[in-house]
N, C-alpha and C positions, 0 to 999 in steps of 0.2 A: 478322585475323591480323597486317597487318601495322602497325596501328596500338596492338597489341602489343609489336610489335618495337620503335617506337617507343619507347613508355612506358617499357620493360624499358632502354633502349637512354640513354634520359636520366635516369634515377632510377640508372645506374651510370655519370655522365658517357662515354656512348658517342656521338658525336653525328654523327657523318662514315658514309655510307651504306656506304664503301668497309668501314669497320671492324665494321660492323655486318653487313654480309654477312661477313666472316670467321669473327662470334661464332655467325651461325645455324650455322657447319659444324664450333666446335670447342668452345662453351661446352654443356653435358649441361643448363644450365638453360633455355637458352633453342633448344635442341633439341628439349625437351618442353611449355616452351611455344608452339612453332608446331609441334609436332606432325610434326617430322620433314621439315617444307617449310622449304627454303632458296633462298630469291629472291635473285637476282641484284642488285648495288649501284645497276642504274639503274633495277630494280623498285623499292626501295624509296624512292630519291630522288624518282622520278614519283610516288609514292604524298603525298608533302611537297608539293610541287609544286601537283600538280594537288586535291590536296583540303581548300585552306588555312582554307574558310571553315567546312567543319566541323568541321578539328581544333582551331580556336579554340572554336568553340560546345561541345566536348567539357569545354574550360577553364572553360568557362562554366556549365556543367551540373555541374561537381564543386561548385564555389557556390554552385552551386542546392542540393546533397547537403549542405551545409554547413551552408548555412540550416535546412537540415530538421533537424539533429541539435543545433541550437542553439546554436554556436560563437559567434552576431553578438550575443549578451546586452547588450553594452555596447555603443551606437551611437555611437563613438568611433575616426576611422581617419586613417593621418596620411597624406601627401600629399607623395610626393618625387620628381625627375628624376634621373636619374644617364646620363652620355656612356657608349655601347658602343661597340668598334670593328668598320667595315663590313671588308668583303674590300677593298676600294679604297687600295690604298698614298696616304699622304701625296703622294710625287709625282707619282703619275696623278689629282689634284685642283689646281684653279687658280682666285683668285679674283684679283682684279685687281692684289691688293699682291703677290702670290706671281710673279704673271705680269711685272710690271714687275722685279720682284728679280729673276727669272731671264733676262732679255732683258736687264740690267745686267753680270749674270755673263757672258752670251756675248758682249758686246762691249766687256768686258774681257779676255777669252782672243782674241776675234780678233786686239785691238788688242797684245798680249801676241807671238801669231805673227806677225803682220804687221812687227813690229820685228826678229824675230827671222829673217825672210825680207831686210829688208832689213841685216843684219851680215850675211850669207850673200854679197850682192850686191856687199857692200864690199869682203869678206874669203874670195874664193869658192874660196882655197887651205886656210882654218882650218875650212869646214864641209861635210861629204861630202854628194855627190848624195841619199845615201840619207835622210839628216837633211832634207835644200831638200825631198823626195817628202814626206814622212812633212807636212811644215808645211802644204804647200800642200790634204792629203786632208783635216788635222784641219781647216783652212779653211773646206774643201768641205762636209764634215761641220755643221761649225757654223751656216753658212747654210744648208745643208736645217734643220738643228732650230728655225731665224730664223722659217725660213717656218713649218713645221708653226706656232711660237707665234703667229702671226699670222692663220690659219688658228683656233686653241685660241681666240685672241681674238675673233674674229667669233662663232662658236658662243655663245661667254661671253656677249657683248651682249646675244644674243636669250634667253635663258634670264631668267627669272623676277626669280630672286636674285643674277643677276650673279654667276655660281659653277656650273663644270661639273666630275663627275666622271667620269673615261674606263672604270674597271672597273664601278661600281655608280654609273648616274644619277643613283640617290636619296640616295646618301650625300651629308654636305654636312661641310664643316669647321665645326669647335666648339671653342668656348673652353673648356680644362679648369680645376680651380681652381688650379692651378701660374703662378707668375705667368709670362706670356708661353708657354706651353705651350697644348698643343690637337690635339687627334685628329680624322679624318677617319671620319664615323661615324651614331648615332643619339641621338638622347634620349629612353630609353626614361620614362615616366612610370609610377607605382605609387600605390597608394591600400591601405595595410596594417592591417586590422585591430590594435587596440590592446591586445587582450586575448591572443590565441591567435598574432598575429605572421601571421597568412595572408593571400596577396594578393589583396584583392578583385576589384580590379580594376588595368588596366593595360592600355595604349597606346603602340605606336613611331612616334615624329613623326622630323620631318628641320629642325624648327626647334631652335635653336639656344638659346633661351630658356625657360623654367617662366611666362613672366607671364601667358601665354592660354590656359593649362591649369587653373587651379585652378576656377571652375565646371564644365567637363564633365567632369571627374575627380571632383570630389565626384559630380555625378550620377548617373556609373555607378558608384559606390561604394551610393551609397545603394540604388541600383534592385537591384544586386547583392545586399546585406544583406537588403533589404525592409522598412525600415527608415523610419518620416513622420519622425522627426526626426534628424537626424544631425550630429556635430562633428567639423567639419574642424581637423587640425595643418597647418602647412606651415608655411616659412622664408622670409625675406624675399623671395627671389626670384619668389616668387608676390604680391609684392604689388603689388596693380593697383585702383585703385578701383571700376573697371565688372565686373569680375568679384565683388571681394567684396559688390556691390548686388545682384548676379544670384544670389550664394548667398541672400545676405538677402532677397530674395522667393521664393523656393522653399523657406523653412523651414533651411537650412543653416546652424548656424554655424560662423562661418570663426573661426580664432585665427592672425593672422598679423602679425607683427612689423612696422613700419611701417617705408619706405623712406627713408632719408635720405638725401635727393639736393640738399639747399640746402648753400653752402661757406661759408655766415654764421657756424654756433657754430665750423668749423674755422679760420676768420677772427678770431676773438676777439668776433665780434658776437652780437644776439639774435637767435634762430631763432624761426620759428612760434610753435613750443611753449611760446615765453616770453608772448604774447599772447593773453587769453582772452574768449572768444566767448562775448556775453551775448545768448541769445534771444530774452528777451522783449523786449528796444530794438534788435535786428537789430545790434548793432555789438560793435567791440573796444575790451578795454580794452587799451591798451600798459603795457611797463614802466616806465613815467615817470608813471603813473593817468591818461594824457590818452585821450579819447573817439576811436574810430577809424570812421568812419559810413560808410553803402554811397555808392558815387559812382556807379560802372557795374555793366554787364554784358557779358560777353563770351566766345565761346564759342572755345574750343581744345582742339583733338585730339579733337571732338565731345562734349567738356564743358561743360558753362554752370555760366561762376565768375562769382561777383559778388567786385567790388574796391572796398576799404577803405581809409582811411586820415586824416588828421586833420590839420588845418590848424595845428597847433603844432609842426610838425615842424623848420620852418626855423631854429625861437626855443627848440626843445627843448635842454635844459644836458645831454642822454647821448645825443644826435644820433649823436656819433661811436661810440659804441659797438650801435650800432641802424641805418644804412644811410649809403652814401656817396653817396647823390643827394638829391634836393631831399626827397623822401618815403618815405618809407616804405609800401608800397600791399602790402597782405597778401588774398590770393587766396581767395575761399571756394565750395570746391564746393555746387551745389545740393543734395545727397545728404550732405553733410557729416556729418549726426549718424548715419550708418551705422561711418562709419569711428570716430567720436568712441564711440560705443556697442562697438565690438569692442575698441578699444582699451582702455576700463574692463574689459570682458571679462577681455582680457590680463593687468592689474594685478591683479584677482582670482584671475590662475592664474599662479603666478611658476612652477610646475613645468611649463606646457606646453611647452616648447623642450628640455629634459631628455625627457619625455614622445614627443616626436616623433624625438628622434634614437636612441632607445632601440628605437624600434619600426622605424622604414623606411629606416634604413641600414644594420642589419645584414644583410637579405634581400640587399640590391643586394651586398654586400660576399659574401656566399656561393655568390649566382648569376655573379658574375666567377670566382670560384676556380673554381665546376663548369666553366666554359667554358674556360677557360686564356686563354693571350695572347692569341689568336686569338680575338675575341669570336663574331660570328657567320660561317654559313658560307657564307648564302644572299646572292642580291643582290637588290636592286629590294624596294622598300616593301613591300605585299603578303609577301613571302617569306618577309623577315625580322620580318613579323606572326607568320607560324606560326610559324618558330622559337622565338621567346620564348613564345608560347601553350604551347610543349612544355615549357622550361622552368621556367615560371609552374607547369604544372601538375604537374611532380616536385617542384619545391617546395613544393605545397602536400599533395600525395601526404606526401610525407616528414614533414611538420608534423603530419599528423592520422594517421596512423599512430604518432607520437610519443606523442598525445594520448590516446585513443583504444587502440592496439594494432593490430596485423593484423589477429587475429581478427574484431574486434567491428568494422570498417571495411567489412572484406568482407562480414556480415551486413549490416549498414546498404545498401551497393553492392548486394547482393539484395534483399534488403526493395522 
C-alpha cells in the first residue's frame, strides 16, 4: 500500500511525504487506492527510507516487463550525466578555494571594524557607545566564525576529496556548463533507449565527471535490455581510452567523439591528426613525408605509449609550423587501433550526436521540471538512490502507458 502511495505520489509530481499524507485524507483517488488507510508523513518517509534496495529493484523489474513486451528491438542506447541539486546549500559546502575566499572575506570585515573602532578612539565625541558595542560583538562574532573555519578546515583534510558538505555528506560541488557556475549536488547517469526513449538504466554518483562511467553504464544497459550486442551514444565527456577498450572486449560499441586536449591546431600548429600511422612498418608519416620511427616506451597514467618521432626535424623547412622543441615526439597508445576503429565508426555515422541528444536529454530535462527547483529531498548517497529509482520509474510508467495504453499495460503487469 504504501508503495502505492508512492508510485501514485510521483507519477503526479507529489514527492514530499508531508504532502502526500495530506493527499491520502483529501484526494477521492487515492483514498481508494489505499483503501481508506491514511498513514502518517513519518510512516511513509520510513517506508522511503528504510526499504531503498527494493524499491530500486521494483525499477528494475518494470525493465525486466519491458523486455518481455519487446520495447529493447533496437539495441541502440545513448549514454548521458546530468548535475541534480542535493538538499545541501552552496554554503554549507567548502572546498578549499571556497574556504580560502571566505576566511579573505572575514579578515577583510575585521580589518574594515578594527579601523572603524580605531576613529571611535580618535574621535570618541562623533561615535556613540552604542556604535563602539555593536563593532566590538561583530568582532567577536567574526573570530568565532575564524575558528569554526579553521575547525571546517581540519575536517576538509581528512576527507577523501578534500571537500566537506555540513547538510548532505555526500553531496559534492560540480561544475555546471555555465561558464564559472556550479551546484552543490549529484551526477545522476542514464543510459536511454533509442527507440521508445525509456530509461534503461541509471546510477547517482557524487563524482563530478561522465569519464569512468561509460563501461559500467553500458553494461547495465545491456544486462538490463538483454541484449549480446549493444551500441553505445555518448559525448565527449565520456571520453577515456580504457573505458572505451573495456566496452570493445565485452562486445559493446562505443560512438564517442574524441577529446581534444592538445593546444597545437589552437596554436596554428599540426595536431595528431595531421600525422598517419602506417602499420605495417610500425611508424609515422609527418606532414612534411618524413618517416616518424618508434624510439621508446613508456608507461603514464597506467598506459603503455610508444614514442615516435624522426631525425629530420631540426633541418625540417615547416618545423615551425609542426613543434617548438627540438622534436616532434608523437605518442602511440598500445590499444590504439580501438580508438582509430571507433573513430571510422563515427565518420560512418555523421547522424550519431543528433541521434544522442534527441534521445537522453530530453528525459533529464523532464524529470528536472517534475521535481521543481528543489531537485532531491533525501540526503546521503543511498537515499537519494531511491529517490530517483521512484522517478526513473514514473518515467518510464508514463512512456509505456504512452505506448502501449493503460489498458493493455496493466494486462501485461498481470500476465
Amino acid at each position: 500500500m504504501l508503495l502505492k502511495i508512492y508510485i501514485y505520489g510521483y507519477l503526479n509530481r507529489i514527492q514530499s511525504s508531508r504532502r502526500l499524507e495530506r493527499e491520502t485524507q483529501r484526494n477521492v483517488e487515492l483514498i481508494w487506492l489505499t483503501g481508506k488507510l491514511m498513514p502518517d508523513f513519518k510512516t511513509i518517509a520510513d517506508f522511503r527510507k528504510d526499504n531503498g534496495p527494493a524499491i530500486r529493484n521494483v525499477c528494475r523489474e518494470f525493465i525486466v516487463l519491458c523486455r518481455q513486451l519487446k520495447l529493447f528491438s533496437e539495441a541502440i542506447v545513448a549514454i548521458d550525466g546530468s548535475k541534480f541539486k542535493a538538499v545541501n546549500n552552496r554554503d554549507k559546502n567548502f572546498t578549499d578555494r571556497k574556504l580560502k575566499a571566505r576566511r579573505e572575506q572575514l579578515e577583510q570585515s575585521i580589518g574594515r571594524y578594527l579601523a572603524d573602532l580605531d576613529r571611535a578612539d580618535r574621535e570618541s565625541t562623533a561615535v556613540s557607545e552604542g556604535r563602539v558595542s555593536r563593532l566590538k560583538d561583530k568582532i567577536a562574532g567574526i573570530k568565532a566564525q575564524m575558528q569554526r573555519l579553521n575547525e571546517i578546515g581540519r575536517q576538509m583534510q581528512e576527507a577523501p576529496d578534500q571537500q566537506i558538505s555540513l547538510t548532505d555528506p555526500d553531496a559534492r560541488s560540480m561544475a555546471t556548463s555555465g561558464r564559472g557556475t556550479g551546484i552543490v549536488g549529484y551526477n545522476v547517469q542514464t543510459a536511454v533507449d533509442a527507440k521508445h526513449h525509456l530509461i534503461v538504466a541509471h546510477e547517482v554518483t557524487n563524482v563530478g565527471h561522465d569519464r569512468t562511467h561509460l563501461s559500467s553504464m553500458a553494461k547495465q544497459a545491456r544486462r538490463a535490455m538483454g541484449q549480446d550486442k549493444l551500441t553505445v551514444l555518448a559525448d565527449r565527456g565520456y571520453f577515456r581510452s580504457e573505458e572505451i577498450r573495456e566496452c570493445d572486449q565485452v562486445g559493446i560499441t562505443a560512438l564517442v567523439p574524441k577529446l581534444l586536449t592538445s593546444g597545437s591546431k589552437a596554436e596554428g600548429r599540426f595536431d595528431k591528426r595531421d600525422f598517419v600511422y602506417i602499420p605495417e612498418s610500425d611508424e609515422y608519416r609527418c606532414p612534411a613525408g618524413q618517416r616518424a620511427i618508434w624510439r621508446c616506451t613508456s608507461v603514464e597514467q597506467g598506459m603503455r605509449l610508444h614514442k615516435y618521432w624522426s631525425s629530420a626535424c631540426p633541418r625540417c623547412p615547416i618545423k615551425a609550423q609542426c613543434t617548438p622543441g627540438d622534436y616532434r615526439r608523437i605518442a602511440h597508445w598500445e590499444h590504439e587501433h580501438v580508438l582509430d576503429a571507433m573513430q571510422a565508426r563515427l565518420e560512418r555515422t555523421p547522424q550519431a550526436s543528433r541521434l544522442r541528444r534527441q534521445t537522453v536529454e530530453h528525459p533529464f530535462a523532464t524529470l528536472k521540471a517534475w521535481m521543481g527547483s528543489t531537485h532531491f529531498l533525501t540526503k546521503t548517497l543511498p537515499r537519494v538512490s531511491t529517490e530517483m529509482s521512484l522517478h526513473v520509474l514514473a518515467y518510464n510508467l508514463k512512456r509505456v502507458m504512452r505506448i502501449f495504453g493503460v489498458q493493455s499495460l496493466m494486462r501485461a503487469m498481470a500476465a
